[in-house]
C-alpha positions as CSV (number, residue, x, y, z in Angstrom):
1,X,3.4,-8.6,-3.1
2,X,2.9,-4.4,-2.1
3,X,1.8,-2.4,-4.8
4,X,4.5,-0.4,-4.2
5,X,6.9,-3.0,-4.9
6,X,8.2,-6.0,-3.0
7,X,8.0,-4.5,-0.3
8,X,6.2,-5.6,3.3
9,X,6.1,-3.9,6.9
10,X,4.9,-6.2,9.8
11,X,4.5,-6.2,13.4
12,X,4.1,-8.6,16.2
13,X,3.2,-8.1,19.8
14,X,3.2,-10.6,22.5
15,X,3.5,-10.3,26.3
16,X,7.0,-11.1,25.7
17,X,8.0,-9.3,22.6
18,X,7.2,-6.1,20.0
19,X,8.7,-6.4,16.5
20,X,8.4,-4.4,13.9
21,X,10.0,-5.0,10.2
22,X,9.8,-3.1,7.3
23,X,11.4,-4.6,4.6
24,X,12.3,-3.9,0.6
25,X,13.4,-7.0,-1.1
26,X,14.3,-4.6,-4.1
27,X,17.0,-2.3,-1.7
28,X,20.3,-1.5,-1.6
29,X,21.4,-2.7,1.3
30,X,20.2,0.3,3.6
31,X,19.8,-1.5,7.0
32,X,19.0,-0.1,10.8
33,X,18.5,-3.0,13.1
34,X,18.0,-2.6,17.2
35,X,16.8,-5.6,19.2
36,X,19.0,-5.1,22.6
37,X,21.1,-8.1,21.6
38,X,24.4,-6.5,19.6
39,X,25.9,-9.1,18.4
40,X,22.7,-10.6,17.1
41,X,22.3,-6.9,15.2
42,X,25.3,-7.5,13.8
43,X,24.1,-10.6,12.2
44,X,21.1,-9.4,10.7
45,X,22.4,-6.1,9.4
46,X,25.2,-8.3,7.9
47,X,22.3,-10.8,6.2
48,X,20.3,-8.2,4.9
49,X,23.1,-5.8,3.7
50,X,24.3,-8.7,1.4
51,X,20.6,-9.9,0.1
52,X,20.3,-6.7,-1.1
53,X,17.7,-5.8,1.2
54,X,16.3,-2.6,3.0
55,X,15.5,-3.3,5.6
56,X,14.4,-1.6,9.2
57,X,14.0,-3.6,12.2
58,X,13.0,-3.0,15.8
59,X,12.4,-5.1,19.0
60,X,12.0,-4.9,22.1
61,X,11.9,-8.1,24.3
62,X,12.2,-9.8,27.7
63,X,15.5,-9.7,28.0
64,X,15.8,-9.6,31.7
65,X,14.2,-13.3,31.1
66,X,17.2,-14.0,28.4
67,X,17.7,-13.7,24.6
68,X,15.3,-16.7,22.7
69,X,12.0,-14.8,22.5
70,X,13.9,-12.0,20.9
71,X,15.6,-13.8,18.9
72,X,13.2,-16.5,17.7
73,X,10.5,-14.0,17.5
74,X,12.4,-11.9,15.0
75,X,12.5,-15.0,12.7
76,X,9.4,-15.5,12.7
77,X,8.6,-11.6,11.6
78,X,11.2,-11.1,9.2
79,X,10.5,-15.0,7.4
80,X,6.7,-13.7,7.4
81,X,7.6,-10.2,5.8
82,X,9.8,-12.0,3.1
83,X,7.2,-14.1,2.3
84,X,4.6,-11.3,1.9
85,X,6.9,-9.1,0.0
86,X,6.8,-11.9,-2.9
87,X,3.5,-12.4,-2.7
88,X,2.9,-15.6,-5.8
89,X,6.6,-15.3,-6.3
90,X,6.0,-15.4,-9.8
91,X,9.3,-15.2,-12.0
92,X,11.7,-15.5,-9.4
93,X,14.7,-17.8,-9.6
94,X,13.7,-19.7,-6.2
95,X,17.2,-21.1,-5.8
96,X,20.3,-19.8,-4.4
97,X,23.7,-21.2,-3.4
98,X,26.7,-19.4,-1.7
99,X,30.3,-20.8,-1.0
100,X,31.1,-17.9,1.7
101,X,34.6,-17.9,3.2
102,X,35.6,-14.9,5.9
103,X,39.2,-15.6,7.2
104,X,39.6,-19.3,8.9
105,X,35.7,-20.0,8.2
106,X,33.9,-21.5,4.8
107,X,30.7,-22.1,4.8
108,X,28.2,-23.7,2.4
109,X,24.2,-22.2,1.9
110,X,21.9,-23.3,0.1
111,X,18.3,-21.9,-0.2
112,X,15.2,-22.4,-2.5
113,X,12.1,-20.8,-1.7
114,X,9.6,-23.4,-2.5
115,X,6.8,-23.0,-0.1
116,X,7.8,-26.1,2.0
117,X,9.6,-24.8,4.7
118,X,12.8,-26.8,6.6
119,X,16.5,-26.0,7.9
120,X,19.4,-28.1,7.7
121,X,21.7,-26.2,10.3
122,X,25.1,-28.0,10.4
123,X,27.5,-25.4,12.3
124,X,28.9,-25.9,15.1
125,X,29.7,-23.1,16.5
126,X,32.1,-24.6,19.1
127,X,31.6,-21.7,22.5
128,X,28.3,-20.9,24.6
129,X,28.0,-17.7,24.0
130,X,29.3,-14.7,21.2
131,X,28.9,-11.8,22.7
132,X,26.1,-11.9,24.7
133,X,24.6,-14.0,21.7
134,X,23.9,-17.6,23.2
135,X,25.4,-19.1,20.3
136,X,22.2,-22.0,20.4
137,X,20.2,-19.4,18.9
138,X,21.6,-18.7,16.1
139,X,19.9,-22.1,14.5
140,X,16.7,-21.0,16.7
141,X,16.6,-18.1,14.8
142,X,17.6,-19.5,11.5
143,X,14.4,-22.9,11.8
144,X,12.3,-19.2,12.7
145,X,13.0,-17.6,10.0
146,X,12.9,-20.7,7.2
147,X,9.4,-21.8,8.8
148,X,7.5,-18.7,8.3
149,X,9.4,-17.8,4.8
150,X,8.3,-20.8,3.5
151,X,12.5,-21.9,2.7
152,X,14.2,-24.8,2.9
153,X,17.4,-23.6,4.4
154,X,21.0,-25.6,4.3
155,X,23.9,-23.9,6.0
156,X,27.1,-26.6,6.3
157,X,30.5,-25.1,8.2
158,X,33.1,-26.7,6.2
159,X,35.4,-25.6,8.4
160,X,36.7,-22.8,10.6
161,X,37.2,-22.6,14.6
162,X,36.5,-18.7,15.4
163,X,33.0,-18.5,16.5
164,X,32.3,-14.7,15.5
165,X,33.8,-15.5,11.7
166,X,31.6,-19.0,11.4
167,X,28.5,-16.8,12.7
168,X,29.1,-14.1,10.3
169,X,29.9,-16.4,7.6
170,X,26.7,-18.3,8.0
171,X,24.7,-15.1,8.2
172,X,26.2,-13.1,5.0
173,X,25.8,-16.8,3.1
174,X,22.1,-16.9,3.8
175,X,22.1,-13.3,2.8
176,X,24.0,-14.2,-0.7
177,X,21.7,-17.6,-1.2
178,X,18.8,-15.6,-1.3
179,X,20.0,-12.7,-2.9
180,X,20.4,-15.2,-5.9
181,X,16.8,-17.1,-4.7
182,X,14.7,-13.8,-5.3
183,X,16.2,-12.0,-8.4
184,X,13.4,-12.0,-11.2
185,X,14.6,-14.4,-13.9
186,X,14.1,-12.6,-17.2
187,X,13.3,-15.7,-18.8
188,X,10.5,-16.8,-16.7
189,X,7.0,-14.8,-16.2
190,X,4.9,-17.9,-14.2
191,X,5.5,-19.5,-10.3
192,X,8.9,-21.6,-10.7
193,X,7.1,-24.9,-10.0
194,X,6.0,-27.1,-12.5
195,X,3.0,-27.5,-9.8
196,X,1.9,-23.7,-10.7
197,X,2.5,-22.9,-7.3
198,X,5.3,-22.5,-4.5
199,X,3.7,-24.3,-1.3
């Protein structure tokens, strides 16, 4: 964890992507997010916005190749800055759970940041491509992201058949899940492991 807070700003460069994250676990939701892929913005200002996040994100990627290394690569960065930003994690809940409906889609989160990372990523999404999102990525970005946060992430449509509202749904979920996961419990001042660490 920052002195300054929860806070962690991270970069990445490789000969097929540059990604830059600053992030404030402790926001309000302030979120600017370019990576070329609109849709995909869309996601991620709509996960961070409802973790409670700040959160600035940049990338710039070989998109003339197609979407994945953008995509994936920004998992990884933003997973990595999370984890950073709690440093020990001491006092935090480490659990969270969201039942998130938007219109025709419900879909079920859950998320505890334990250290041991894995994805359970149950949602079909049912088209190739949202935008110009290819709609495969979504769980690339998602087994990203829970790898390098150290999460085991479960996202579970329970139904719903439009493609943007299941996306959306599964994105805002995560967002609420860990909103829940990294709120201090005031109750609790040591890891939330009976191990004494999370990992």
């Amino acid at each position: 964890m920052s002195e300054q807070g929860r806070t962690a700003n991270l970069s990445r460069r490789t000969q097929e992507t540059e990604i830059e994250v600053d992030l404030n676990v402790d926001g309000c939701g302030n979120v600017t997010v370019q990576t070329g892929i609109g849709f995909f913005d869309h996601m991620l200002a709509s996960f961070a916005f409802h973790a409670g996040f700040d959160l600035k994100l940049t990338a710039r990627g070989d998109l003339h190749v197609d979407a994945h290394h953008t995509v994936e690569d920004v998992g990884i960065v933003l997973g990595q800055a999370l984890d950073r930003a709690l440093g020990e994690k001491r006092g935090i809940v480490r659990f969270g759970s969201a039942l998130l409906p938007m219109d025709d889609a419900l879909v079920k989160v859950a998320v505890d940041l334990s250290g041991r990372p894995y994805l359970v990523w149950k949602v079909p999404i049912g088209v190739e491509r949202i935008g110009e999102l290819p709609a495969e990525l979504l769980e690339e970005f998602w087994r990203a992201f829970a790898t390098h946060a150290g999460a085991n992430v479960h996202v579970v449509l329970e139904h719903g058949s439009n493609a943007h509202h299941i996306a959306e749904a599964a994105f805002k979920g995560v967002g609420r899940a860990v909103r829940t996961a990294v709120a201090q419990d005031p109750g609790l001042r040591t890891v939330p492991s009976l191990k004494g660490t999370l990992s």
